[in-house]
DRENDO-1510 file (C-alpha; in Angstrom, 1 decimal, always signed):
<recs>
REC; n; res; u; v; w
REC; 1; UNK; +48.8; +44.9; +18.7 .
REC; 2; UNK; +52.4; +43.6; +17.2 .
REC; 3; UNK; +50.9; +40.3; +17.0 .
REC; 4; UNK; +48.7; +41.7; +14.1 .
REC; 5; UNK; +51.1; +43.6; +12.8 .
REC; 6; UNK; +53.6; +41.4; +11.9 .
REC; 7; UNK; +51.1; +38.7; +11.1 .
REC; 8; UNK; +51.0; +40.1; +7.7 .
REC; 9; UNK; +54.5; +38.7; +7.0 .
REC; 10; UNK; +52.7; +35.3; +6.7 .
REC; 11; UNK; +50.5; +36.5; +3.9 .
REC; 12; UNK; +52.5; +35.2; +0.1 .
REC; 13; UNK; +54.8; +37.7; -1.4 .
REC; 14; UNK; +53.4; +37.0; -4.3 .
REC; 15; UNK; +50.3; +38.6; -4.0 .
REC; 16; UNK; +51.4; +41.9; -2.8 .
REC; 17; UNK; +52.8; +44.2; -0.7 .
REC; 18; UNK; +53.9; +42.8; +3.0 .
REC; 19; UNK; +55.0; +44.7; +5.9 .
REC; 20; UNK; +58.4; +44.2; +6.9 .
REC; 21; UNK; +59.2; +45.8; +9.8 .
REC; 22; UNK; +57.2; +49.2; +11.4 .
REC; 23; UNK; +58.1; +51.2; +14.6 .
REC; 24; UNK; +56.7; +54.6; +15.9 .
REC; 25; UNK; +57.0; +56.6; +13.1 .
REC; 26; UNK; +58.4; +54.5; +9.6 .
REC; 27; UNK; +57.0; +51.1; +7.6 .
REC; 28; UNK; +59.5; +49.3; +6.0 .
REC; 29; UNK; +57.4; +46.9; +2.6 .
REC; 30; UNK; +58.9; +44.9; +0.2 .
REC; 31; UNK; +56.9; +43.9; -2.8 .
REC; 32; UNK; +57.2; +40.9; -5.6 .
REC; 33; UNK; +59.0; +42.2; -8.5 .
REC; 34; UNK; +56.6; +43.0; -11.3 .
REC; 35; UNK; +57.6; +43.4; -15.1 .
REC; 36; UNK; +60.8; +42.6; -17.0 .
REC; 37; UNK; +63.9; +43.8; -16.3 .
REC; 38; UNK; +66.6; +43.5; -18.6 .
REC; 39; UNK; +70.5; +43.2; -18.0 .
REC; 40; UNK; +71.1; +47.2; -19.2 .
REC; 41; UNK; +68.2; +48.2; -17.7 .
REC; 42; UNK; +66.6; +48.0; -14.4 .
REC; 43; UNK; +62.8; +48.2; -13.9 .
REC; 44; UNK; +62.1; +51.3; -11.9 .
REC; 45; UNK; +59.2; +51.5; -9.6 .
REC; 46; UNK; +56.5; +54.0; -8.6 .
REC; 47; UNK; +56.2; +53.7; -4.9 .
REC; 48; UNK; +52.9; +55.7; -3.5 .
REC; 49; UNK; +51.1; +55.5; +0.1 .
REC; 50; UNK; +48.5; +57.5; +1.9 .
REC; 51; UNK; +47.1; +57.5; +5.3 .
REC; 52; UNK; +43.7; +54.9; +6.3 .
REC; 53; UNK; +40.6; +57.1; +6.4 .
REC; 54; UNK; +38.5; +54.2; +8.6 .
REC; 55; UNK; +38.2; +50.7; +9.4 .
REC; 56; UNK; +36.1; +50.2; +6.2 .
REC; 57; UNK; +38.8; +51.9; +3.8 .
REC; 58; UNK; +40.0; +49.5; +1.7 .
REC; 59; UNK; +43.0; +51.0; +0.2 .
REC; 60; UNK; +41.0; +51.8; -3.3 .
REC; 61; UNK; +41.5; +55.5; -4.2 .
REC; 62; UNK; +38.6; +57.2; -5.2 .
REC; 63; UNK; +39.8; +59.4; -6.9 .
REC; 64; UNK; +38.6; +62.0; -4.4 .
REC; 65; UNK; +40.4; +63.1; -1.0 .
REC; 66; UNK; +41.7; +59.5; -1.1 .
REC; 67; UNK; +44.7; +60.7; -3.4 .
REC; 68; UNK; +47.7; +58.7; -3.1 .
REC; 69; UNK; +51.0; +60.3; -1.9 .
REC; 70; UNK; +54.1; +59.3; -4.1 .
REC; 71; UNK; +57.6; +58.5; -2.6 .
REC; 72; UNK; +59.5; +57.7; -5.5 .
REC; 73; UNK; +59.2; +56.7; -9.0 .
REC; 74; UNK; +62.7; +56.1; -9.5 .
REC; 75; UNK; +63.1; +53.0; -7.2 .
REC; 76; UNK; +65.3; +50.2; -8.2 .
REC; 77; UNK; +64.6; +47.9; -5.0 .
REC; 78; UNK; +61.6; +46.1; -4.1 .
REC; 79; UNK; +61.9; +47.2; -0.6 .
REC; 80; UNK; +61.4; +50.5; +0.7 .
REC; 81; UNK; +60.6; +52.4; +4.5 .
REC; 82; UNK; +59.2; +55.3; +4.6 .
REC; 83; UNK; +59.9; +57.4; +7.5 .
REC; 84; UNK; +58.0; +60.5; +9.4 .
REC; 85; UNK; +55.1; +58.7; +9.6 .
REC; 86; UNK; +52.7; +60.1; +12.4 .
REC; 87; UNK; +49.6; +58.8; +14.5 .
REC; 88; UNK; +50.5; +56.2; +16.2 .
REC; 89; UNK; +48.1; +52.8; +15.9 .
REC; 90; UNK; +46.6; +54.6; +12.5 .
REC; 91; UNK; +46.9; +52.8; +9.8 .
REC; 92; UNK; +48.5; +53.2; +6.2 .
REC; 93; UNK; +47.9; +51.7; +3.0 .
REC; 94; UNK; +50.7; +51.5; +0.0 .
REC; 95; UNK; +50.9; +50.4; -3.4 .
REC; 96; UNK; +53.5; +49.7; -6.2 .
REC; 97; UNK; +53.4; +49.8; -10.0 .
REC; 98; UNK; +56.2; +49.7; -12.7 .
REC; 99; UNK; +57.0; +53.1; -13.4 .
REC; 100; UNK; +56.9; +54.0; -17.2 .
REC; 101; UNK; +58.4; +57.4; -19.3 .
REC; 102; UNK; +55.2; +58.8; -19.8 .
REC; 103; UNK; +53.3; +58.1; -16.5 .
REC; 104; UNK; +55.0; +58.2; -13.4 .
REC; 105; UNK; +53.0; +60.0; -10.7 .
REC; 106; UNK; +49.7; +59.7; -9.4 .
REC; 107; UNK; +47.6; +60.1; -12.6 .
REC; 108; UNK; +47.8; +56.3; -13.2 .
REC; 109; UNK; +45.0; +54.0; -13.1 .
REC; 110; UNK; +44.6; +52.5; -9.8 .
REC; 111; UNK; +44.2; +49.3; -11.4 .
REC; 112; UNK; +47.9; +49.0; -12.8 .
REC; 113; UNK; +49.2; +49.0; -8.8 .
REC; 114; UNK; +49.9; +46.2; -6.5 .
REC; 115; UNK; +48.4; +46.6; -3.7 .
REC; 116; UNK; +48.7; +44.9; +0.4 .
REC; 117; UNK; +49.0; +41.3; +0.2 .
REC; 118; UNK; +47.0; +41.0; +3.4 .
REC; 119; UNK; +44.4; +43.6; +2.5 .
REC; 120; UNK; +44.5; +45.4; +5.5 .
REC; 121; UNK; +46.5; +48.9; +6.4 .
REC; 122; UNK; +50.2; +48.7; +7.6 .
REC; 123; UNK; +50.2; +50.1; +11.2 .
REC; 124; UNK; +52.7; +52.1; +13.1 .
REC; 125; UNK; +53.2; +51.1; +16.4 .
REC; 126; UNK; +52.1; +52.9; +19.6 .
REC; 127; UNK; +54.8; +54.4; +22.2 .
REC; 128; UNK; +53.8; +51.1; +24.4 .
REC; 129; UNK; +54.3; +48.8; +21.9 .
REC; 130; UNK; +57.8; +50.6; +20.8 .
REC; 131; UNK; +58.8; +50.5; +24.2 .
REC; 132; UNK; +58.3; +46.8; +24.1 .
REC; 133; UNK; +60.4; +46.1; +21.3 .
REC; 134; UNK; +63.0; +43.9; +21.4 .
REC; 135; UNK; +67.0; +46.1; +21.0 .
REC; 136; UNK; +69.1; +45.1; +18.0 .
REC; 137; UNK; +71.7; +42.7; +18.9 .
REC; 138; UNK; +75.1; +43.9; +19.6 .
REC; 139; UNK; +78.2; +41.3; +18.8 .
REC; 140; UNK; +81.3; +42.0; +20.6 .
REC; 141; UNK; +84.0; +40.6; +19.5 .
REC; 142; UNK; +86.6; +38.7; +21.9 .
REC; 143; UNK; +89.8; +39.7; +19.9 .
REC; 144; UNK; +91.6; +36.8; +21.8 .
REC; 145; UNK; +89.6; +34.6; +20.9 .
REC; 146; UNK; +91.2; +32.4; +17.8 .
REC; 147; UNK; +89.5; +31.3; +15.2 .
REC; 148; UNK; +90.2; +28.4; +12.7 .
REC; 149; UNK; +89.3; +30.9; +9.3 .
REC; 150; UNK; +91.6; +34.2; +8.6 .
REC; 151; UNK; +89.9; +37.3; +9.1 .
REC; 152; UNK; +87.4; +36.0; +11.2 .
REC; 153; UNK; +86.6; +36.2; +14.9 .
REC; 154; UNK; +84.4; +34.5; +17.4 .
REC; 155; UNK; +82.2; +36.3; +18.9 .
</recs>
C-alpha cells in the first residue's frame, strides 16, 4: 500500500538507502554520503539495483542469479531515480558504494555497499495506487497582483 511505501522515509538516513518518491514505473533514493570528498574532487558513486526474488530475499547477493544491475558509477549526487521499472507492487532492492579506479562494476564485494535503511525492497506502485496519487501543484501567478519585493509575484 502507499502507506508502507513511504513509511520508509521515517527510517535514519544515516543508515542507508531511503525511498524518496516511487510511481508506476521509477524509484527515486537518496543515500548518506559515504567517504571523503575533497574540494578538486568529488566522490563518485557506484549506484547498482536488482529486482526482489521473494518475500524472504533480503537484498544480499549471492553471488548467483541474484547479480546486481549497475546504473552508474560515475554519480556525483546522492540521489538518483531510476526509471523503466516494471511489475507493478514487486519489489526492488538497491545499493550504493564509493566507486574507486580499479573497481567500479559489479565485481565488488557486497560488503563495501550501503544497502536499504529500512531493510525491506523499494516498491513500485500499482495502477490503483498511481491513480490515487495526489497531481503536482500548479501556481498561477496573478500578474496584477503587487507585491512588496522586485521580481516577485503573489501567487
Amino acid at each position: 500500500s502507499i502507506s508502507n511505501l513511504y513509511r520508509t522515509t521515517n527510517a535514519n538516513m544515516n543508515e542507508g538507502i531511503i525511498l524518496v518518491d516511487a510511481d508506476d514505473a521509477s524509484i527515486t533514493v537518496s543515500w548518506p554520503q559515504i567517504g571523503k570528498s575533497s574540494s578538486s574532487n568529488a566522490t563518485k558513486y557506484a549506484l547498482q539495483y536488482r529486482p526482489s526474488t521473494s518475500d524472504t530475499d533480503n537484498g544480499k547477493d549471492s553471488g548467483g542469479s541474484l547479480l546486481y544491475t549497475s546504473l552508474s558509477a560515475e554519480m556525483t549526487s546522492t540521489t538518483a531515480r531510476k526509471r523503466n521499472l516494471t511489475g507493478a507492487g514487486h519489489g526492488f532492492w538497491f545499493r550504493v558504494s564509493v566507486a574507486t579506479k580499479k573497481k567500479t562494476h559489479v565485481d565488488r564485494s557486497s560488503m563495501e555497499y550501503v544497502g536499504h535503511a529500512c531493510r525491506r525492497p523499494f516498491t513500485v506502485l500499482t495502477m490503483m495506487e498511481q491513480s490515487k496519487r495526489m497531481k503536482a501543484p500548479v501556481a498561477k501567478i496573478d500578474r496584477s497582483a503587487a507585491s512588496a519585493t522586485t521580481n516577485s509575484y503573489v501567487a
